[in-house]
C-alpha positions in Angstrom: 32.1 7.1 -62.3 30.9 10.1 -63.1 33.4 13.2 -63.3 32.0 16.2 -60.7 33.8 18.6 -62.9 32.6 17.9 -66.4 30.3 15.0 -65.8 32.0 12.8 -68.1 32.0 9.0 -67.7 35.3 8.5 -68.8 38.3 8.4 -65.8 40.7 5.9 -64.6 42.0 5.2 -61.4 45.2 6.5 -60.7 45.4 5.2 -56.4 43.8 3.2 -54.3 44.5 2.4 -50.3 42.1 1.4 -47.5 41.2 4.4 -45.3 38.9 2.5 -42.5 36.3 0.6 -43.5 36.4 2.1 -47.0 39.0 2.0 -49.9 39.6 5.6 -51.1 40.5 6.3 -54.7 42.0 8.9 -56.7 40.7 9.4 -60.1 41.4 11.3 -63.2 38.8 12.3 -65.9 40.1 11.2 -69.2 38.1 13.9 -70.4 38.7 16.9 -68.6 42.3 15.8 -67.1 41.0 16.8 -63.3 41.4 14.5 -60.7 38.6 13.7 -57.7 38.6 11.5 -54.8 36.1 8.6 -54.3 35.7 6.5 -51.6 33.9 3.1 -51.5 32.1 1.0 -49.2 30.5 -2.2 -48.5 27.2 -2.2 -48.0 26.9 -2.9 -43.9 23.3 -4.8 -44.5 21.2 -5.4 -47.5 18.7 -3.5 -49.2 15.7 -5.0 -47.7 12.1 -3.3 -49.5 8.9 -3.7 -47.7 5.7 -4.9 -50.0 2.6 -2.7 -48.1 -0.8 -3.7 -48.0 -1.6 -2.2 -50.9 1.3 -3.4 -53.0 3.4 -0.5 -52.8 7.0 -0.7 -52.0 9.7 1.3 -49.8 12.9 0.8 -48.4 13.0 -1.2 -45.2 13.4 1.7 -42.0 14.7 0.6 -38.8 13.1 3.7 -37.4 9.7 2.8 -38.1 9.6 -0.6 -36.5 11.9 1.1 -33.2 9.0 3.3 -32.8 6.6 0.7 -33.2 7.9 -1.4 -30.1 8.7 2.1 -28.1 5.3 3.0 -28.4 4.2 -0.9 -27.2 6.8 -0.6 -25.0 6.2 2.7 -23.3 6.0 2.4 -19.3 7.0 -1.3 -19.2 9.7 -2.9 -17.4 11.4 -3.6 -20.4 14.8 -1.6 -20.5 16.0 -0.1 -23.7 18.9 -1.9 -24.4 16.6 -5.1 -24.5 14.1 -3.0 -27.1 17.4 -2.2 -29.0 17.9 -6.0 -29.0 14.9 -7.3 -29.9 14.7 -4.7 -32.9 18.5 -6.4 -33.9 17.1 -10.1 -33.5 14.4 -8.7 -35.9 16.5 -7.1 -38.4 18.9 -10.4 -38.5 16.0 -12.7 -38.9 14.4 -10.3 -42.0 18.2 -10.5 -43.7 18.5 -14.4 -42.8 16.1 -14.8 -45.5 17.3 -15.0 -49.5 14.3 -12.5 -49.9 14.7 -8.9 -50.3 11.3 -7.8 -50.6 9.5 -8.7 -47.7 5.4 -8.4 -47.0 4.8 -5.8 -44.5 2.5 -8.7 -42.6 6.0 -11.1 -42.4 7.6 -8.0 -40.3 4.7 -7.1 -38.3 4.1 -10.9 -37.4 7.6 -11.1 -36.0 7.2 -8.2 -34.1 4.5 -9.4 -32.3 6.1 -13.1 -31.9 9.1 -11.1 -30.3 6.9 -9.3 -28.2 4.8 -12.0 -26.5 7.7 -13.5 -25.5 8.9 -10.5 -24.2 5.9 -8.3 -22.7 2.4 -9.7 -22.9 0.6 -5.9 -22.2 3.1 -5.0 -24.8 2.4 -7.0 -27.2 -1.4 -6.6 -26.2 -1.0 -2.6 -27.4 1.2 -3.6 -30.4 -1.7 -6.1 -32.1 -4.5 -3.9 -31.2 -3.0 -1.3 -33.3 -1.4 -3.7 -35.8 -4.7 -6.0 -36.6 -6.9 -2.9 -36.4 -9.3 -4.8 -33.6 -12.8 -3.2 -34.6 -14.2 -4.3 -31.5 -13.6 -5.6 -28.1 -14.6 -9.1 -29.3 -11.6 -9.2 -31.8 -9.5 -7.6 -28.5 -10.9 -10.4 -26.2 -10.7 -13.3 -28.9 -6.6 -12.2 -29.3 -6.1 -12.7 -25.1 -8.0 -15.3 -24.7 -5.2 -18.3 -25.4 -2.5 -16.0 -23.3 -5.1 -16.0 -20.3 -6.0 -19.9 -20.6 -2.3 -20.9 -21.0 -1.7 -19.0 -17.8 -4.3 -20.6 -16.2 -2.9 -24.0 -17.1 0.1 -23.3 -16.0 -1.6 -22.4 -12.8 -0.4 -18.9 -12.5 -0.2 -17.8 -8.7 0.2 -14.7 -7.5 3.5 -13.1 -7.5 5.6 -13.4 -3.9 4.7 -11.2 -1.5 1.4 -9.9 -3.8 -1.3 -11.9 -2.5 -4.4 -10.5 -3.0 -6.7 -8.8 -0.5 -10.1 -10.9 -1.1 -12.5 -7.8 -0.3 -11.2 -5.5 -3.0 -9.2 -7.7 -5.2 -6.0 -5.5 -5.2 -2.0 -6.6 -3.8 -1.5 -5.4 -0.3 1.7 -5.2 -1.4 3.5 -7.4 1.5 
């Protein structure tokens, strides 16, 4: 530990106790004689770094993938507490793994896994932006299996939506 009077490296612990979730610890510089106060803490959740498309790499950010789903997210029936869910099942899936560098493609994949189960329109917007659809072809080609396994399924209108033949909207009943 570095001294913040005289920037030695030098010191020796004189106390220790637990102060929270931290163990606080006085200090004196064997070189200087001043004493200091540090406090230590366990790391709450591993150092996960992101690989980019390009190869570059940064520190995993919460933020970035929260804003992500908001913006998929935005005017759905999906309440925020379930987005602030979804983002934790995320994280705890990405730290599961013995990897700490993981492929930007790995997170954005899960994303959208977590978000077709979730919100189909959602995750619609998320992998129009995420595989940069070029055309509506790509767009088309990416529904396609979510509107044939609903047909399959024999998807019915909801209760009380049944559809008005002559303009093909609810009448809302």
């Amino acid at each position: 530990m570095e001294c913040p009077f005289c920037h030695q490296d030098n010191d020796k612990v004189v106390d220790s106790r637990a102060s929270g979730p931290a163990i606080r610890r006085r200090r004196e510089c064997l070189g200087c004689g001043r004493r200091y106060t540090t406090y230590e803490r366990a790391e709450s959740e591993p150092r996960l770094r992101v690989i980019k498309k390009d190869g570059t790499r940064e520190g995993y950010d919460r933020a970035k993938i929260r804003r992500g789903l908001a913006l998929a997210l935005h005017r759905r029936p999906v309440p925020t507490e379930r987005l602030d869910q979804i983002l934790q099942e995320i994280q705890d899936e990405l730290t599961a793994t013995d990897d700490v560098e993981i492929p930007s493609r790995a997170i954005g994949d899960l994303v959208m896994q977590k978000l077709r189960k979730e919100d189909q329109v959602a995750y619609v917007r998320f992998a129009s932006v995420y595989r940069d659809f070029k055309d509506v072809s790509e767009f088309v080609q990416e529904v396609q299996p979510m509107l044939s396994q609903r047909a399959a399924a024999g998807a019915a209108p909801e209760k009380g939506k049944e559809r008005n033949a002559s303009d093909n909207r609810p009448t809302g009943g």
